[in-house]
C-alpha positions in Angstrom: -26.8 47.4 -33.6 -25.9 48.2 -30.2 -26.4 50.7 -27.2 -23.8 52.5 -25.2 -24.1 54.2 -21.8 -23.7 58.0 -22.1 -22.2 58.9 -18.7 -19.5 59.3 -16.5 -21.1 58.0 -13.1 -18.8 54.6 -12.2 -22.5 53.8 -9.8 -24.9 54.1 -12.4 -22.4 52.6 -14.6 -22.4 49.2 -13.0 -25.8 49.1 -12.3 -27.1 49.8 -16.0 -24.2 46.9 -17.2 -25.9 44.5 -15.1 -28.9 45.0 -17.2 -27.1 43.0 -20.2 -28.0 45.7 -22.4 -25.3 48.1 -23.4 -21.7 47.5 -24.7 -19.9 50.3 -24.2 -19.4 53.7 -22.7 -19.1 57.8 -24.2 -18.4 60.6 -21.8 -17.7 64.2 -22.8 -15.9 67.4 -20.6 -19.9 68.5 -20.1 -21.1 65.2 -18.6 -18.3 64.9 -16.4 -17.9 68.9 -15.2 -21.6 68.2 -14.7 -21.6 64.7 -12.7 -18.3 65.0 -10.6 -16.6 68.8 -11.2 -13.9 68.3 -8.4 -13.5 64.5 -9.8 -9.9 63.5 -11.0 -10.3 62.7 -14.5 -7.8 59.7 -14.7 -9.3 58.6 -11.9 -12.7 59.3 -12.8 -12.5 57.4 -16.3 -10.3 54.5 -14.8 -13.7 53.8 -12.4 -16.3 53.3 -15.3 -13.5 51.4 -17.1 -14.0 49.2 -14.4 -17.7 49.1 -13.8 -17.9 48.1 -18.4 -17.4 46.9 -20.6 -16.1 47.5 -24.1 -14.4 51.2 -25.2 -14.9 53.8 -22.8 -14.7 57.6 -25.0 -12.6 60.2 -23.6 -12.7 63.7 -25.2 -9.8 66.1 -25.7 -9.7 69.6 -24.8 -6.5 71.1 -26.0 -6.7 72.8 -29.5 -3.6 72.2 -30.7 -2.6 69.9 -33.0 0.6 68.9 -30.8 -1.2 69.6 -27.9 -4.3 67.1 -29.2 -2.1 64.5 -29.7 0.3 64.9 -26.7 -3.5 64.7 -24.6 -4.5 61.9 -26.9 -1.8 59.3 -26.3 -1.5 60.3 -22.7 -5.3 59.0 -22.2 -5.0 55.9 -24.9 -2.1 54.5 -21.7 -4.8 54.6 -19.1 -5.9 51.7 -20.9 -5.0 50.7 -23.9 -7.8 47.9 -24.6 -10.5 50.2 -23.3 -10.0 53.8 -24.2 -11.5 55.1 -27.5 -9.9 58.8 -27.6 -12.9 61.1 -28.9 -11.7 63.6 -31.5 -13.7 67.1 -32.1 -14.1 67.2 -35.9 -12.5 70.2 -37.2 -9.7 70.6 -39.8 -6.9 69.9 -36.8 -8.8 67.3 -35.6 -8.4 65.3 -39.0 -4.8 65.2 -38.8 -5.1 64.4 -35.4 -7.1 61.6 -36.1 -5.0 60.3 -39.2 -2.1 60.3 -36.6 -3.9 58.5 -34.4 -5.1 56.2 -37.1 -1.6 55.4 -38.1 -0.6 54.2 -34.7 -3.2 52.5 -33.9 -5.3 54.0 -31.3 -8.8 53.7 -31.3 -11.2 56.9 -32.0 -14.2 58.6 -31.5 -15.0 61.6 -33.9 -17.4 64.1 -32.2 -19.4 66.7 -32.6 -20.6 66.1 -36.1 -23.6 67.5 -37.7 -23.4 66.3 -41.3 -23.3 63.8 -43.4 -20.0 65.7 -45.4 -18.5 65.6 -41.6 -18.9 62.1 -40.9 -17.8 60.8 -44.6 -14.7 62.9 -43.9 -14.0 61.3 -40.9 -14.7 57.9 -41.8 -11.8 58.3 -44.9 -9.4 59.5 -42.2 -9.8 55.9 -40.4 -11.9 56.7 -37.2 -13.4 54.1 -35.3 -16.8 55.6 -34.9 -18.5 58.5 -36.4 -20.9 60.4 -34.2 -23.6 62.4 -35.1 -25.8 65.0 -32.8 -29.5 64.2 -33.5 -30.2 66.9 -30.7 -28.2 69.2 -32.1 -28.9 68.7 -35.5 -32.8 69.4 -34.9 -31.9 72.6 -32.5 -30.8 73.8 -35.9 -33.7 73.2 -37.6 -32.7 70.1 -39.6 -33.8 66.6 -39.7 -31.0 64.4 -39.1 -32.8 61.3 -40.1 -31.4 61.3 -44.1 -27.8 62.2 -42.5 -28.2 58.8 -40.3 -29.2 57.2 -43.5 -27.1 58.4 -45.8 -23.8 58.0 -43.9 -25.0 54.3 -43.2 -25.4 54.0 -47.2 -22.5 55.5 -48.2 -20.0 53.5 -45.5 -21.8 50.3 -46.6 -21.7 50.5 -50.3 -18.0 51.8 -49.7 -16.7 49.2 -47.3 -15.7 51.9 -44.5 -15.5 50.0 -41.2 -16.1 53.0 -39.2 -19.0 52.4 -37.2 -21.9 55.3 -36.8 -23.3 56.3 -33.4 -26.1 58.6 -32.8 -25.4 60.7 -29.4 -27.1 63.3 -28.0 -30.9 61.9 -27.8 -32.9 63.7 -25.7 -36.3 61.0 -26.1 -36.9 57.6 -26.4 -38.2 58.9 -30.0 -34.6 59.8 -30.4 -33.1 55.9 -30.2 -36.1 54.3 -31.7 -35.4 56.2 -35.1 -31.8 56.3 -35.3 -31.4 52.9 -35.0 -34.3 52.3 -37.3 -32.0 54.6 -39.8 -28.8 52.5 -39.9 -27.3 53.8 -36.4 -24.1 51.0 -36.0 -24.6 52.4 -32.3 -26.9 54.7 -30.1 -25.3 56.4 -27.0 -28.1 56.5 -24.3 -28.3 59.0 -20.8 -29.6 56.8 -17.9 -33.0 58.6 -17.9 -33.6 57.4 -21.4 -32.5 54.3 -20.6 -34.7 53.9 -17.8 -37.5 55.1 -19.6 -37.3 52.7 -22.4 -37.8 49.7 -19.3 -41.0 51.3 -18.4 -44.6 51.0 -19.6 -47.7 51.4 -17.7 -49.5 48.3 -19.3 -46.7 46.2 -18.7 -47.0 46.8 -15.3 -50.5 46.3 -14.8 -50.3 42.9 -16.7 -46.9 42.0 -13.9 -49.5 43.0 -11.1 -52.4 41.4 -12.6 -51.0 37.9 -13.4 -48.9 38.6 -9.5 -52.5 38.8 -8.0 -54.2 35.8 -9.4 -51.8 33.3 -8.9 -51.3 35.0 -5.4 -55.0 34.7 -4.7 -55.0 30.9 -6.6 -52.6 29.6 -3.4 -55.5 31.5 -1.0 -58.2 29.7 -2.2 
């Protein structure tokens, strides 16, 4: 199991690697229009490159087959050790992705609310598989048994693609996807920094602080 940083922010980047705690990075066109609108993308990307470690996820935006693969091979030479191009499943973005597969390239598929979406994907090679627990639950659904049952199904198969659970919204969120077979759980800062926080954790730091503090006073 593992954590990566949802984010685009090369600061907050750096700071949350020094933790020791994540192993990779996913950004999408609404964190970044969000975090840095006027930002240079290339640019942008190449910065959290370097403040982590392991894949960094870029999203397309075209919609054309051509156009998705033209855009995905253009961001795969940023950095060809680093970048994980993220795919939007959709019929196009299969053979998108197959193409990809073929040369190579390492990928993300996106936007998936099913477990039909994510076996699909995993048969057409991807690296990693995401699934929406947000999303999922905004429709009404309980995306627990699609974490589960995409873990099953990829295990007893001998798929290699790797699952990770993106848009969490609470530390409830993390705890039970990777509790469900999550390979991976993508994390926003805040989360993050809540899951380092609890209030009799700090009580205990202060109390032990204060006796051996008053111990040396005595």
């Amino acid at each position: 199991m593992a954590l990566f940083l949802d984010s685009s922010d090369p600061k907050e980047t750096a700071e949350i690697f020094s933790w020791g705690v994540v192993s990779g990075v996913t950004t999408n066109p609404l964190i970044i229009s969000r975090e840095a609108p006027d930002a240079d993308l290339k640019e942008r990307i190449l910065e959290v490159v370097a403040a982590s470690q392991g894949h960094v996820s870029v999203e397309l935006t075209t919609e054309t087959e051509r156009e998705m693969l033209e855009e995905a091979l253009a961001y795969w030479d940023w950095d060809r050790k680093r970048i994980c191009v993220k795919v939007p499943f959709s019929e196009t973005g299969l053979k998108v992705l197959k193409q990809l597969t073929d040369r190579q390239v390492p990928t993300n598929v996106t936007c998936m609310m099913s477990f039909n979406q994510a076996y699909l994907a995993a048969l057409a090679g991807a690296t990693y598989v995401s699934i929406f627990s947000g999303r999922v639950k905004d429709m009404g659904y309980d995306v627990r048994p699609i974490v589960r049952e995409t873990r099953a199904i990829l295990d007893r198969e001998g798929i290699g693609s790797k699952i990770i659970v993106g848009s969490v919204r609470h530390m409830a969120d993390v705890n039970e996807a990777l509790m469900d077979g999550a390979h991976i759980v993508t994390v926003p800062p805040p989360i993050l920094r809540k899951m380092l926080w609890n209030p009799r954790t700090e009580s205990t730091i202060r109390e032990f602080n204060d006796a051996w503090a008053n111990r040396k006073k005595k």
